[in-house]
N, C-alpha and C positions, 0 to 999 in steps of 0.2 A: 659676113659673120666671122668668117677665119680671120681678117685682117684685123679685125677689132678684138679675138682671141689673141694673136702673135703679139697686139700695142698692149694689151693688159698684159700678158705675161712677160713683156720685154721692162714694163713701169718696173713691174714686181722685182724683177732681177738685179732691174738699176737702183731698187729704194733696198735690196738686201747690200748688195754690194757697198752702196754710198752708208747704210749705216753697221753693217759691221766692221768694214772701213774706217770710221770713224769711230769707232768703239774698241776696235783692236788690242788695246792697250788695257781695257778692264778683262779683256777676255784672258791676255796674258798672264795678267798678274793672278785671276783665279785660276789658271795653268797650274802656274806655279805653285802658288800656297799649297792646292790638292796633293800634288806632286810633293813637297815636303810632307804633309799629315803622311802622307801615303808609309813616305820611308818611314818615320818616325814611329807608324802604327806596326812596320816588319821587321824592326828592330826591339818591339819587346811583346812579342805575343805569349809569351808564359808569365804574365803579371799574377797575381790572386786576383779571384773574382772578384771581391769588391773596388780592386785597383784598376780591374779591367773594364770593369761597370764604368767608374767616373772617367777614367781615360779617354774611353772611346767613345762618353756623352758628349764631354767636350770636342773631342774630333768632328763627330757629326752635326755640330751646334758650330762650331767655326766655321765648318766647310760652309753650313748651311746660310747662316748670315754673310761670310763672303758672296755666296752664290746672291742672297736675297738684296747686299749693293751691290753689285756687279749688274746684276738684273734688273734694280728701278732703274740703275744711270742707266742704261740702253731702253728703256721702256720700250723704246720705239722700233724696238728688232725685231723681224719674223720671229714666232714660238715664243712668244712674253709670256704667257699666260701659262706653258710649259714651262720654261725656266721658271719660273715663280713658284709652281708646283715643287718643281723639283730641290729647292731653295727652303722653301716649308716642310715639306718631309723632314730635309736634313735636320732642322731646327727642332722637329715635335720629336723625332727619333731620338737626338739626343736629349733636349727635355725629357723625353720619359726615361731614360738611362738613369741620369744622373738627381731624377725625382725617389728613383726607387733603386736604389745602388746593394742594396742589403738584398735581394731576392735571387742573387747569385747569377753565373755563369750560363745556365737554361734561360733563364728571362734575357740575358744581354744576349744568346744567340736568336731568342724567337722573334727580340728587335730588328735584328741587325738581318734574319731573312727576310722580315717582313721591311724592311726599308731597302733591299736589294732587290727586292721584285719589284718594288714601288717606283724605287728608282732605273730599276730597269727599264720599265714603262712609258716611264715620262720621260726618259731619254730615247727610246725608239720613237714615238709619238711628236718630240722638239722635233727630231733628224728629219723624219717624213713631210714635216712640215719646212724644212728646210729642204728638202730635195722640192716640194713641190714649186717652190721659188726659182728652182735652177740653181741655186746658189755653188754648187760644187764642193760644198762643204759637207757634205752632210754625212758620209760616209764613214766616219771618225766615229760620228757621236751615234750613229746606229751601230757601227762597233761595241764602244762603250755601253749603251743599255742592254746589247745580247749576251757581253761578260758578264754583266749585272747579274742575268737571270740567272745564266749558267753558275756562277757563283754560288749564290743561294739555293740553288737546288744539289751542290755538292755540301753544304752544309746542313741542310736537311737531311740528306739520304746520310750522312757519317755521323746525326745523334746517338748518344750522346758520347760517345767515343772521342769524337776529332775536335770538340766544343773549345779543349783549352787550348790546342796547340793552330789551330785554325782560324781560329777569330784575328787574329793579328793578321797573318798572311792573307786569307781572303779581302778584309777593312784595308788591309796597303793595298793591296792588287789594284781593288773597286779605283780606291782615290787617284792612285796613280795614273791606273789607262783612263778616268776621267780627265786628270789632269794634262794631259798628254794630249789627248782631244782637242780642249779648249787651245792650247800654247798653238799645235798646230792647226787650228782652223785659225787662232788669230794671227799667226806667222803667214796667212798664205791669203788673210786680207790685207796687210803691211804693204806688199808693193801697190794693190790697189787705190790705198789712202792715201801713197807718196805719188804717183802718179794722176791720182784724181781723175779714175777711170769710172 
């Protein structure tokens, strides 16, 4: 029974490896993009609310359909079904941003906590799911969804105070150490894939 536990968990590890490996490259490139929204989002956090409303729907609506290609092409990666999650939040959270842009600056923070919990979640939940593989990756992006929380719960506790000057800095934060995540978990599958390990 153990030995046929060690063969399943060793498949697991070899079918994480071989297709994040092989997928390295879309993980990067949504590194990256996040990683830009990121800055772009901490370089104008005092917009006017209605500017800040459509800004940061589209932010979370790019991020979220990069995530949601990024995510079919890998279908086949441990945590699809979290990534996928995580991919569609981003897309409804901006949807609903830029549906209702006139309801000001309160609505775009009650979005932006309630899609930083969300995505806190489904990014602790991918990582576990990646640690259960063994994959050695995982540790990044359980980073990343505990920034998530902590985030959203600093922007909760400073309503309605810190709404205008905070939205910006918290939306880059989130993007960025997400962004960041991905570049380095797919920078640290790269020798994998060239070596065909």
């Amino acid at each position: 029974m153990a030995i046929e536990s060690s063969n399943g968990a060793e498949q697991l590890r070899s079918a994480i490896r071989h297709t994040v490996g092989h997928h390295w490259v879309l993980f990067l490139c949504e590194g990256i993009a996040l990683v830009i929204l990121g800055i772009i989002a901490i370089l104008a956090p005092t917009l006017a609310s209605l500017a800040a409303t459509i800004f940061f729907g589209w932010i979370l609506l790019l991020s979220g359909a990069i995530g949601l290609i990024a995510t079919l092409r890998a279908r086949h990666a441990p945590g699809f079904g979290w990534s996928l999650a995580s991919a569609i939040v981003g897309i409804a959270a901006g949807a609903v941003l830029l549906g209702r842009p006139v309801q000001g600056v309160l609505s775009l923070t009650a979005v932006l906590i309630a899609f930083l919990f969300l995505e806190g979640i489904v990014s602790i939940l991918y990582a576990l799911e990646h640690r259960r593989g063994l994959s050695g990756r995982w540790g990044w992006m359980l980073a990343s969804g505990v920034l998530d929380i902590v985030l959203g719960a600093i922007l909760l506790a400073g309503l309605p105070g810190t709404a205008l000057w905070a939205l910006g800095v918290i939306v880059g934060i989130n993007l960025i150490f997400g962004g960041w995540a991905l570049i380095l978990m797919a920078l640290s599958a790269r020798p994998a894939a060239a070596t065909g390990q």
